[in-house]
N, C-alpha and C positions, 0 to 999 in steps of 0.2 A: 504494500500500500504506500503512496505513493505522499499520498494527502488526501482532505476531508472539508466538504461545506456545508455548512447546515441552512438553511432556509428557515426563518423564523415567521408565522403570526400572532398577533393576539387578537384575544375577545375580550372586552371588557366592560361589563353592563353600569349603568348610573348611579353615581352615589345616593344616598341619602341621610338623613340627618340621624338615624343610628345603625345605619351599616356602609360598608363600604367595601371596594374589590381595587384589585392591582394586578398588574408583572411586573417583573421585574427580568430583564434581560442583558445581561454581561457577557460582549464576545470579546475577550481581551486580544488586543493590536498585538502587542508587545509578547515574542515568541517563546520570550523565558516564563512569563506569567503565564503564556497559553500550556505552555508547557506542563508545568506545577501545580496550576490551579483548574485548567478546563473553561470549558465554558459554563456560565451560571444561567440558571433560567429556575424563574420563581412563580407562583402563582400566591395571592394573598388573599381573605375573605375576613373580616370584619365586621364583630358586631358587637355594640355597646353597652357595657352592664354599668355606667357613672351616667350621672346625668351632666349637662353642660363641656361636654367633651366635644372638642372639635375633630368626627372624623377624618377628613383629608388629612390634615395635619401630623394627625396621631399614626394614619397609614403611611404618610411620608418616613415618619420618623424610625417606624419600624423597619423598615425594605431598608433601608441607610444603616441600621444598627444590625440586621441580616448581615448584608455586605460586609459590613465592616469585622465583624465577628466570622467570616466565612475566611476572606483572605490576612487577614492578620495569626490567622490560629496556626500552630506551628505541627501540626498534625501533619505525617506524611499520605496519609490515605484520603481521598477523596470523599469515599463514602462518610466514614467519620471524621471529618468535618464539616459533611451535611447532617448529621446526626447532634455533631457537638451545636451547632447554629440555632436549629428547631431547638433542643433543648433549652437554651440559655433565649429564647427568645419567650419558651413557655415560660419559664420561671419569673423574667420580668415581667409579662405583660401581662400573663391570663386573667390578673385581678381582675386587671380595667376592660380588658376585653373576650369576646368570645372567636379565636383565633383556630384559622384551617389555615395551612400551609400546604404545600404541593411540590417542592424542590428538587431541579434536578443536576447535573453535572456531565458533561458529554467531553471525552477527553480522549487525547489518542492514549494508548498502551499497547505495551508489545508487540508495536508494528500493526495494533486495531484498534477500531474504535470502541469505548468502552462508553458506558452507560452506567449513569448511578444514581438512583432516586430514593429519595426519603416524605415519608406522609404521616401528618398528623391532620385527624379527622375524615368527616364523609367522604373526601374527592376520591378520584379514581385518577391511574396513571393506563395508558390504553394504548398498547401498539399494532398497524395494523401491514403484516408481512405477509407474501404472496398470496394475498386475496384472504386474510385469515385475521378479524379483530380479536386481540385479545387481551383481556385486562392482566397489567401486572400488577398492581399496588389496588387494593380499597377500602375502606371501611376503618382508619385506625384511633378507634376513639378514645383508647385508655392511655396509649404510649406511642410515641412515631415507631413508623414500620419502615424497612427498606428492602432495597431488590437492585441487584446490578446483573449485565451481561452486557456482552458484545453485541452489538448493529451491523445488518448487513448495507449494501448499498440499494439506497429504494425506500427503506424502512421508513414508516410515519406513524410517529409518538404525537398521541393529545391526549393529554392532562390538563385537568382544572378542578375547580372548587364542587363541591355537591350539587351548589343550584343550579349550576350548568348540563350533569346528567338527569336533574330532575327537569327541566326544560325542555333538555332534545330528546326525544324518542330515538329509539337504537336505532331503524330502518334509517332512519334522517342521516344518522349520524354516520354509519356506517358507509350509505350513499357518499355523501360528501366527501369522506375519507378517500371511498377505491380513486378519486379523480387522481391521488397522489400529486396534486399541485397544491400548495397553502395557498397562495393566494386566492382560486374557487373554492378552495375549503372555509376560509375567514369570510367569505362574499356569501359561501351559501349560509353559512349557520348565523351571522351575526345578526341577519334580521330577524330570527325566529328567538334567538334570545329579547333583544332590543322590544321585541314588537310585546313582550311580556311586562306588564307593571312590577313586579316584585323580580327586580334584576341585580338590583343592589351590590348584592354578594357571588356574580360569578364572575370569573376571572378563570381562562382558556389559555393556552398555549398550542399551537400545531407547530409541529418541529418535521420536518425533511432533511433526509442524510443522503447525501452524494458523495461517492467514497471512490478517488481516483485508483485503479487497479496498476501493476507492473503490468507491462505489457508482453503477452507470452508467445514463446516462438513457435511457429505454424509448423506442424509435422506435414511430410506429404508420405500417400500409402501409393505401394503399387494398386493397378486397377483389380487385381486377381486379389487382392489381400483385401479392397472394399469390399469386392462383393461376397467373401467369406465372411466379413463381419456382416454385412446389410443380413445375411441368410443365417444369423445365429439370434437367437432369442434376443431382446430388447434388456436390459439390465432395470428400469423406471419406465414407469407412466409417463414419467417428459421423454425418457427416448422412444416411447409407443408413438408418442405423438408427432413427434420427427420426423419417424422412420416409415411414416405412415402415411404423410402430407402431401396434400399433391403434388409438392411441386417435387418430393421426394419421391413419391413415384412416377413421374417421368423421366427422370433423371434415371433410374432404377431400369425401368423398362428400354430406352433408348440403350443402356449400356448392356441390358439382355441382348437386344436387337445385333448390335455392333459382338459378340463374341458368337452368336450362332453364325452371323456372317464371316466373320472373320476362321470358323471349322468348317465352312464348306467345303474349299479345297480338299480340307481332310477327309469331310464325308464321302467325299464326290470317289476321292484315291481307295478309302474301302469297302466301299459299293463296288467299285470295278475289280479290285483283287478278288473281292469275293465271285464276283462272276468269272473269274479266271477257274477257279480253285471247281466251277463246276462239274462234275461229269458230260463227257461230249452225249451220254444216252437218250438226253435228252431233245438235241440237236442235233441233228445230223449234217444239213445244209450250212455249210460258215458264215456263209451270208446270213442266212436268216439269225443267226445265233448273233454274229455282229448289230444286227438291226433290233434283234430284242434286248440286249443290254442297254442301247443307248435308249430305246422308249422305256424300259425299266428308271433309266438315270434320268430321265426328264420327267417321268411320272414323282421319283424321288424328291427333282429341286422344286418341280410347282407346290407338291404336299408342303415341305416347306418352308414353303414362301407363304400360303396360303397360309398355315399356321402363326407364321408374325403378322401376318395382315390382320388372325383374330384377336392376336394379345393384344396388337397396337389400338387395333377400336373398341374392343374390351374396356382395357383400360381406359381410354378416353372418355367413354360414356361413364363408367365409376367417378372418371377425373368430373367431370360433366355435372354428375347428379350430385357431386359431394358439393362443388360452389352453386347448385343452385339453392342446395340447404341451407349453407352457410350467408348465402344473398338475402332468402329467405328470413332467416331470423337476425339479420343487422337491421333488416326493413319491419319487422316488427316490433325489435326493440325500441328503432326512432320513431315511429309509430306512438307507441306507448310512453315516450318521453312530450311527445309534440302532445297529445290527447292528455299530460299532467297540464302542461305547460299552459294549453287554453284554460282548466279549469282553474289554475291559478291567477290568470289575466290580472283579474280586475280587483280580489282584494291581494296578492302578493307580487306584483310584480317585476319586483326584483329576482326572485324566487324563479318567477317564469323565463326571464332572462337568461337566467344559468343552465337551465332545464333546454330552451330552446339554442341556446350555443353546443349543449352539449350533442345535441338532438343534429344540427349543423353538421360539426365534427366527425361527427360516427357514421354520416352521411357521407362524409366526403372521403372518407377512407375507404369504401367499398367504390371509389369511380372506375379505378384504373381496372378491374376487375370486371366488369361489367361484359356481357358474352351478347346476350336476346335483344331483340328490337322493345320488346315488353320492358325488358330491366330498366334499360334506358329509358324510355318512357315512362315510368314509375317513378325513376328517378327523378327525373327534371320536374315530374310535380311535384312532386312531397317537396323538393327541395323550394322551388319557387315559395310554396305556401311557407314553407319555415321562414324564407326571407321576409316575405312579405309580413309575416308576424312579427319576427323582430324588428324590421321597421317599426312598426308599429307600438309595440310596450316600448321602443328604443325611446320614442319622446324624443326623437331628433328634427326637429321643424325647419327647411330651405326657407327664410321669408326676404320680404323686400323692407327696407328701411323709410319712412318718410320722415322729413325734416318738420322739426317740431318746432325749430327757430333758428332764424340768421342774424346770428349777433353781428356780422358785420351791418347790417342796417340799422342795428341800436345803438350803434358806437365804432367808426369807421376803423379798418384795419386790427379790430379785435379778436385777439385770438387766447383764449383762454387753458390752460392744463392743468388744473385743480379746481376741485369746487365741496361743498359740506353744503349742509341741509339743516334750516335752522326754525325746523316745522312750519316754516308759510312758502317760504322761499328758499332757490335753490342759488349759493353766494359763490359769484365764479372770479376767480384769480386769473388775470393777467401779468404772469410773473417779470415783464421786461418792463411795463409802464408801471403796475403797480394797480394798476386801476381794478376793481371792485364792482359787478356786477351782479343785479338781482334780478329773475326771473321768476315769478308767481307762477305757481304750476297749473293754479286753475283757469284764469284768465291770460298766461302767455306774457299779463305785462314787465316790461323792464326797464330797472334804470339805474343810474349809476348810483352803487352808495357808497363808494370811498374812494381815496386815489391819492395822489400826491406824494413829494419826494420820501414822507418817511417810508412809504410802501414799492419805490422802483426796487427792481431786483428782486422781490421778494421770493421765498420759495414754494409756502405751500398756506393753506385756509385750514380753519376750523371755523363753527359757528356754533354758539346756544344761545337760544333766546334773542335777544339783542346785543350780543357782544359777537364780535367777530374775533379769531384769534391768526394772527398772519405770521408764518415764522420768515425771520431775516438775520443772516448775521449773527447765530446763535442767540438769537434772544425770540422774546415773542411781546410783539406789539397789538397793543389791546384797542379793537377800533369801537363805538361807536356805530350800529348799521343805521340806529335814527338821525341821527346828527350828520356821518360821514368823519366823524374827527378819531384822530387817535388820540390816544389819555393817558395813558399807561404803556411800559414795555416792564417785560420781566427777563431777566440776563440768565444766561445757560450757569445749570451748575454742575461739572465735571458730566458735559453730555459727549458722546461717540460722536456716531452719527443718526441724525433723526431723519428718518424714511417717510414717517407721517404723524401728522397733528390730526383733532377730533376734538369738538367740541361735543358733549354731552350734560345734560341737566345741570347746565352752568359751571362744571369743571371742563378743564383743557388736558387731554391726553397726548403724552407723546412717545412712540415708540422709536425705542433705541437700539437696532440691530446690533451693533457692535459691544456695546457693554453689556449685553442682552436684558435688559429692563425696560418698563414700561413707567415714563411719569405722572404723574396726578398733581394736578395743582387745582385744589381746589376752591369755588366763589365766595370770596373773603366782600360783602359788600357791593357795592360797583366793579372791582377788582379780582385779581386772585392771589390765592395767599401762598404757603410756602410750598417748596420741590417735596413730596414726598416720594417714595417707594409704593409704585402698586403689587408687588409681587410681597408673600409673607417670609419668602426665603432673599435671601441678598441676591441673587441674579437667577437667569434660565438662559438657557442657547436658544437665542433668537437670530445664530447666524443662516442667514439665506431670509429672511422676513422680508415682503417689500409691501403689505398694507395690513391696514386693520379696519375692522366693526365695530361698534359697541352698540347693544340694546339690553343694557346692562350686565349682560356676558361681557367678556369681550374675546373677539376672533380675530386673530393673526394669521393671516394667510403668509405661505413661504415660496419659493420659486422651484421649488419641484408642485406645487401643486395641493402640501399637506395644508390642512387648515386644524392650530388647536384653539379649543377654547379653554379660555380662564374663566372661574366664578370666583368672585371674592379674593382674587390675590391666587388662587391657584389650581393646577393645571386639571381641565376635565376628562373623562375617558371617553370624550365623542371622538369617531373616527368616519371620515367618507366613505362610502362602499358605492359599487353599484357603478363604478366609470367606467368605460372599457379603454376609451383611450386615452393614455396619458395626455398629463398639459405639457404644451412647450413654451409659452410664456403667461403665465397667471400673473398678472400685473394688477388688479383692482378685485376687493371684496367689498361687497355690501348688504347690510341688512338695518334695523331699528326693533323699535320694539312693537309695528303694527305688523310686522310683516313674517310669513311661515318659514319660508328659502333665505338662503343666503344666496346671492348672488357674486359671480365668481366673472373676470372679464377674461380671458383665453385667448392672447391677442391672437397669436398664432396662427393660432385653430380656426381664427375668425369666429368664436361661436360665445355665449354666456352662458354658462351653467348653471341651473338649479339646486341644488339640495336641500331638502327637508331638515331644518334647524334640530328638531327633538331626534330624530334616528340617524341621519348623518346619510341617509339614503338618496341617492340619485334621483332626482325627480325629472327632469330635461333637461335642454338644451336647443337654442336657438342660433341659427347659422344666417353671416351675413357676410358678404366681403367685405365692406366696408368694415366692419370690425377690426380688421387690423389699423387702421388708423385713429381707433381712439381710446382716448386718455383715460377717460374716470366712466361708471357705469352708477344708476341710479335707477330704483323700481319704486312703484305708487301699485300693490296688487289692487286696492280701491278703486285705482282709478283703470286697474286694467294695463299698465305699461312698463315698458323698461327704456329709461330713455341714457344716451350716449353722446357723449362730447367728445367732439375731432377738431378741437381748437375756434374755428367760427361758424360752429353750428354745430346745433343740439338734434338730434336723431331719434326718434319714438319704435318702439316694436310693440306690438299689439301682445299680451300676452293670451296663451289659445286658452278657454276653460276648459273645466277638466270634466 
């Protein structure tokens, strides 16, 4: 073995105010650590027996005090130091809380991969190898239990907390698993957890092992020495199946064909000796004796000939009936995936999704195969229909864009690239003049509310209520939208770099990718008062962040695409699902607090995304070209639209009901 990767998902259902769930996953970089310690993968479940305990916090604290107690411990055995860790974490913590752990440790040894897991409580540890679930760890409610072995390459392990196997139904689960991809595995099951109100406490891990082999050197056999083996019994059921397949028997039979041909000669030399070796009594005439051997030798090679004419279409026809079996039940299985799929349509859609991709897939792997005019014909419509459905649940809408407004007519050579929303009006920034525009969403009207040298150059808007917040220069200059005046500036205190400002319920937010924290400066008066910390820990890796939301979440969107949300200073277990194709520039998120979706801008892609705020679940998508040319995105579900800024004009999309 060569080397080893693991593929990692999780699941992780919604906090609440006395329970909570977590992973916790450590692939360490660094080869000497990878070495000594393995890789860590946790799963955590939480629930409250103190009143006024904050669970996020208390769950943070533990997964940290895990860790820290996992790789500090001077234990040479892996296992027992997943044993030493649970221990010392019941001993502290069990007062305060009602604690299921799930721990495991995947490590090379001895030139293999090893496996090592430890369980306290309901969860279950579940691995599922050539086509076979089986549990290894469950139920350990008095004392943590363990179980180590070697992984082969393929192998997929999921372990999680109790309320996770009290969720999924085994069929589900097991489904999901054979795809042996985590990623469909995380896509299928997380809606059937999520779509459950008591989710609180499950916490998931799917784990994929790919295990690079040495690579072994090709023996070659004489043809005499195969076909001795092909004609000796099979050793397994996999070599029944081998040695059995069609393509192995025409291989088989072709090289029958080529050794009878190849002993004619032979046959032919004693055939004729034998008629040598005849008595003349038979014969008397030479001639005629000459003329009956050679119709005997020709009566001989047509026999035969005729004889491989009947293996060769023998076989054929067996070859024949076995692919129209095998045709036969891949078109019944997609079949009966596509007839899940409609009946899921309408309340799981997601669900349907994966069912009809998968339905796709299994389709198009019997093409190349395909013999009868029927096949093909069968094909091309199931298949159509499958497309046509996922179009369909796909929620992917081509539309046209119409212009909501031309800001160059409101204010000549205006071209604006930020804007905030300050509940009446939408306040657009002209960052080279400065200048400050306001658009009413219901009536269209607009006019300038601020400008002037302190605002050239500026770089970005915020807006609550009547205060606008403009960043310039490391500070933030507090406008005035009823007057036009600025009043106030507030001076950066040890900021990075700030990516974006927010105005919300009269505090100013601003996000700092570089030092990874989020500011809060909250409405002291007219004014705002000091730089606090919105996060409850001293920073988070907000490197790759380039927007944020708040609808009193707040959602930071990142430049591969992930979006996490904060509540209250810290980090949520909402995760996206349900996209097929990745983003390649996610440049603008938005939502508030009227509205169901976050809205996601994809310049890219040219398209805006939906997602479902409470599940994290894909909802559509709307395709425009014009897309790739703009700035900031903004939705009114009220009023039905999503409107879009490309500098001197505002762009409407109709949003379709559902």
């Amino acid at each position: 073995m060569k080397k080893f990767e693991l593929e990692v998902g999780k699941i992780v259902g919604t906090g609440s105010k006395d329970c909570w769930s977590q992973t916790h996953v450590f692939l360490p970089k660094d080869e000497e650590k990878q070495a000594q310690y393995g890789n860590l993968l946790v799963c955590f479940s939480l629930q409250n027996k103190k009143e006024g305990l904050d669970m996020a916090s208390f769950g943070k604290e533990i997964i940290s005090r895990f860790h820290e107690i996992y790789y500090s411990s001077l234990e040479k055995s892996s296992l027992n130091r997943l044993k030493i860790s649970l221990q010392s974490l019941l001993r502290e913590f069990s007062n305060q809380v009602s604690l299921e752990i799930i721990a495991g440790v995947i490590i090379k040894k001895d030139n293999q991969v090893a496996s090592y897991f430890s369980l306290f409580g309901a969860g279950r540890v579940m691995i599922l190898r050539d086509n076979k679930l089986v549990t290894l760890l469950k139920e350990a409610l008095e004392e943590p239990q363990s179980t180590s072995g070697f992984l082969k390459d393929n192998d997929l392990l999921f372990f999680g907390s109790s309320q996770v196997f009290k969720i999924l139904p085994s069929p589900s689960l097991k489904e999901a698993l054979e795809s042996l991809d985590v990623g469909k595995t995380v896509e299928a099951l997380a809606p059937e957890i999520h779509a459950q109100s008591q989710n609180s406490q499950s916490a998931a891990i799917a784990l994929k092992v790919a295990i690079e082999q040495e690579e072994e050197k090709e023996a070659t056999e004489e043809i005499g020495a195969e076909e001795e083996q092909s004609a000796s019994e099979p050793k397994s059921e996999q070599d029944k199946k081998i040695l059995f397949s069609p393509k192995k028997q025409r291989s088989k039979v072709f090289k029958n064909v080529f050794l009878v041909f190849k002993n004619i000669p032979f046959l032919g030399k004693k055939l004729i000796q034998d008629f040598k070796h005849q008595p003349d009594i038979f014969i008397k005439d030479k001639q005629k004796k000459e003329r009956a051997k050679k119709t005997t030798l020709s009566i001989a090679i047509i026999l035969v000939f005729l004889l491989l004419v009947s293996i060769v279409l023998g076989s054929r026809k067996k070859i024949n009936l076995e692919d129209f079996k095998k045709s036969e039940a891949i078109f019944e299985e997609v079949n009966f995936k596509f007839d899940q799929a409609k009946d899921l349509f309408e309340v799981n859609p997601l669900k349907a999704r994966v069912l009809l991709n998968e339905a796709k897939e299994k389709l198009k792997s019997m093409e190349v195969d395909l013999k009868t005019k029927k096949e093909k014909e069968q094909f091309d419509s199931l298949f159509r229909e499958i497309e046509a459905k996922l179009e369909e649940v796909a929620r992917e809408y081509q539309v046209e864009a119409d212009i909501f407004l031309d800001l160059s007519l409101v204010k000549e050579d205006f071209k604006a690239s930020d804007w905030d929303f300050d509940s009446e009006s939408l306040q657009l920034l002209d960052i080279k003049t400065g200048t400050v525009l306001g658009v009413n969403l219901l009536n269209k009207a607009a006019k300038i509310t601020a400008g002037g040298e302190r605002l050239v150059n500026s770089l970005q808007i915020g807006a609550a209520e009547d205060i606008l917040f403009v960043l310039k220069d490391n500070k933030i200059v507090l406008v005035d939208s009823t007057k036009g005046e600025a009043f106030e500036e507030k001076k950066a205190k040890d900021w990075g770099e700030i990516t974006d400002i927010i105005g919300f319920s009269g505090n100013a937010y601003l996000l700092d990718s570089l030092k990874g924290k989020i500011y809060k400066y909250t409405k002291d008066g007219r004014g705002l008062g000091g730089q606090t910390d919105f996060f409850n820990t001293k920073s988070f890796n907000l490197e790759g962040s380039v927007d944020m939301a708040i609808d009193g979440s707040v959602w930071v969107l990142f430049s591969d695409g992930t979006v996490v949300k904060f509540v209250r200073g810290v980090k949520d277990s909402f995760v996206v699902t349900g996209i097929d194709d990745d983003f390649k520039e996610p440049e603008k998120i938005h939502t508030d607090e009227n509205l169901e979706n976050l809205y996601i801008l994809d310049r890219q892609n040219t398209r805006v995304i939906l997602v479902n705020k409470e599940t994290g679940e894909y909802d559509s998508s709307y395709i425009w070209p014009g897309i790739a040319g703009a700035y900031d995105v903004f939705a009114s579900e009220e009023q039905g639209k999503i409107l879009l800024l490309t500098g001197d004009r505002i762009y409407e999309i109709e949003l379709k009901s559902k």
